[in-house]
N, C-alpha and C positions, 0 to 999 in steps of 0.2 A: 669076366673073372668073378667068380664066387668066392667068398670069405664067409665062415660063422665066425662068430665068437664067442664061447662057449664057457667065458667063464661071464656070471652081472656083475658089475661094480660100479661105482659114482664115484666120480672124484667133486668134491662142493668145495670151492674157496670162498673166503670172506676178500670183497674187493674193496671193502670201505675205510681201511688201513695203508693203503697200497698208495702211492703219487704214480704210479706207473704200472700200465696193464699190464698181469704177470704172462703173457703170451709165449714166452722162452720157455718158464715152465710146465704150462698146458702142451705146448707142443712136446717136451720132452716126457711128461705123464703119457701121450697119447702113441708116441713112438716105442716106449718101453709096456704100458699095459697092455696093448692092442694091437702086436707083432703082427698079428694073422689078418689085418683089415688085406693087406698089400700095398704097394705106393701108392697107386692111384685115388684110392680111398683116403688110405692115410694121410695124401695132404692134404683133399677135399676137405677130410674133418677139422684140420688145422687150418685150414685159410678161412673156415666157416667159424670155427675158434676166434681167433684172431680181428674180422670183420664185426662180429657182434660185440665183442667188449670192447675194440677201436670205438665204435659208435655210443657205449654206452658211455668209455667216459667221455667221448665229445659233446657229444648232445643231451646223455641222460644231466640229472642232476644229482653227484652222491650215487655212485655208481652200488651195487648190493650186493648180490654173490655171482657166480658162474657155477653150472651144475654139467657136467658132461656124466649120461647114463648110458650104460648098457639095459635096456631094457628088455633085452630078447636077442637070439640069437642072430637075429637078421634086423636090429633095430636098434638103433644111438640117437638119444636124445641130446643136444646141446643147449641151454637155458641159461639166460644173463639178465638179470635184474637192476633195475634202479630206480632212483627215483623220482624222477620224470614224469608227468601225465600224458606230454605230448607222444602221439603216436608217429613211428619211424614214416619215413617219406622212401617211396623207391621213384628214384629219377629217371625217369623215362628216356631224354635224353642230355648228354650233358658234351661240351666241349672242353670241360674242365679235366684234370688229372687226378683229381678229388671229386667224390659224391658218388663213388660207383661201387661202394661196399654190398650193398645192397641185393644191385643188379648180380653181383658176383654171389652173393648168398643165392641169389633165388635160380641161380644155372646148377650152384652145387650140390645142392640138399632138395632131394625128394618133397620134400615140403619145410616152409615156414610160416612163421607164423605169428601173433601178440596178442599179449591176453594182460587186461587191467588188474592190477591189485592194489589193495587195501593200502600200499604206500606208494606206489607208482605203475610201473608196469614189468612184463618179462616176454622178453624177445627168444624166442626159441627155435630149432630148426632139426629137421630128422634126416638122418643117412639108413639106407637098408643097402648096408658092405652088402647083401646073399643076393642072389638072382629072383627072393623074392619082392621086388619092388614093387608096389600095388599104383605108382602111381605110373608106371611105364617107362620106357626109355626117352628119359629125362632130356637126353643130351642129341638124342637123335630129331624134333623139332616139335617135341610136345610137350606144353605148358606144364608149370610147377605151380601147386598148390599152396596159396600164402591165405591163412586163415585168420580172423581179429574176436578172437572169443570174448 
């Protein structure tokens, strides 16, 4: 399935006001701004939503904003900050029903990734909705790119 999306936009919430991830909302921004992803897509980007600020405020400290972009017609960026030094853990494996956000990030998103900042850090993660996916067919048994800038 192909999807463009053909208009850019960012949605940036401020998370450091909030007792509770605004996930209801993101999901309902990303259902209404971004009709054209399709389902499949569109929840991908919601459960990738959802998985990254879950974690931010468990583990981060002072959780910082959420930035979901359109950067291109075949390219959405998802970005969640806090302030945290510790870098995220992907559990390799777990018997647990908890610690598998992660693993779930790095099946749905073309790439992820963490990059250190001046207050902590930001967890980020890319979907290409178009057929142009540079990093292959994600789902059919070839590795996803998780980068630590």
């Amino acid at each position: 399935m192909t999807a463009i999306v053909e208009e850019y936009e960012v949605l940036s919430l401020s998370l450091r006001a909030r007792q509770v991830p605004p996930t209801a909302e993101l999901r309902r921004w990303i259902r209404t701004h971004l009709p054209g992803l399709g389902d499949d897509v569109g929840y991908d980007l919601q459960l990738i939503c959802t998985e990254l600020i879950a974690n931010a405020y468990e583990h981060g400290s002072m959780p910082g904003q959420v930035r979901i972009e359109v950067a291109g017609p075949n390219l959405i960026r998802v970005e969640v900050d806090d302030s945290s030094r510790r870098m995220p853990v992907t559990r390799r494996r777990t018997d647990s029903i908890r610690g598998r956000g992660l693993q779930m990030v790095a099946q749905l998103a073309a790439r992820w990734g963490v990059r250190r900042t001046t207050t902590g850090k930001t967890v980020w993660a890319e979907v290409y909705p178009g057929s142009a996916d540079p990093v292959g067919e994600r789902r059919n048994g070839a590795d996803h790119l998780h980068a630590v800038e």
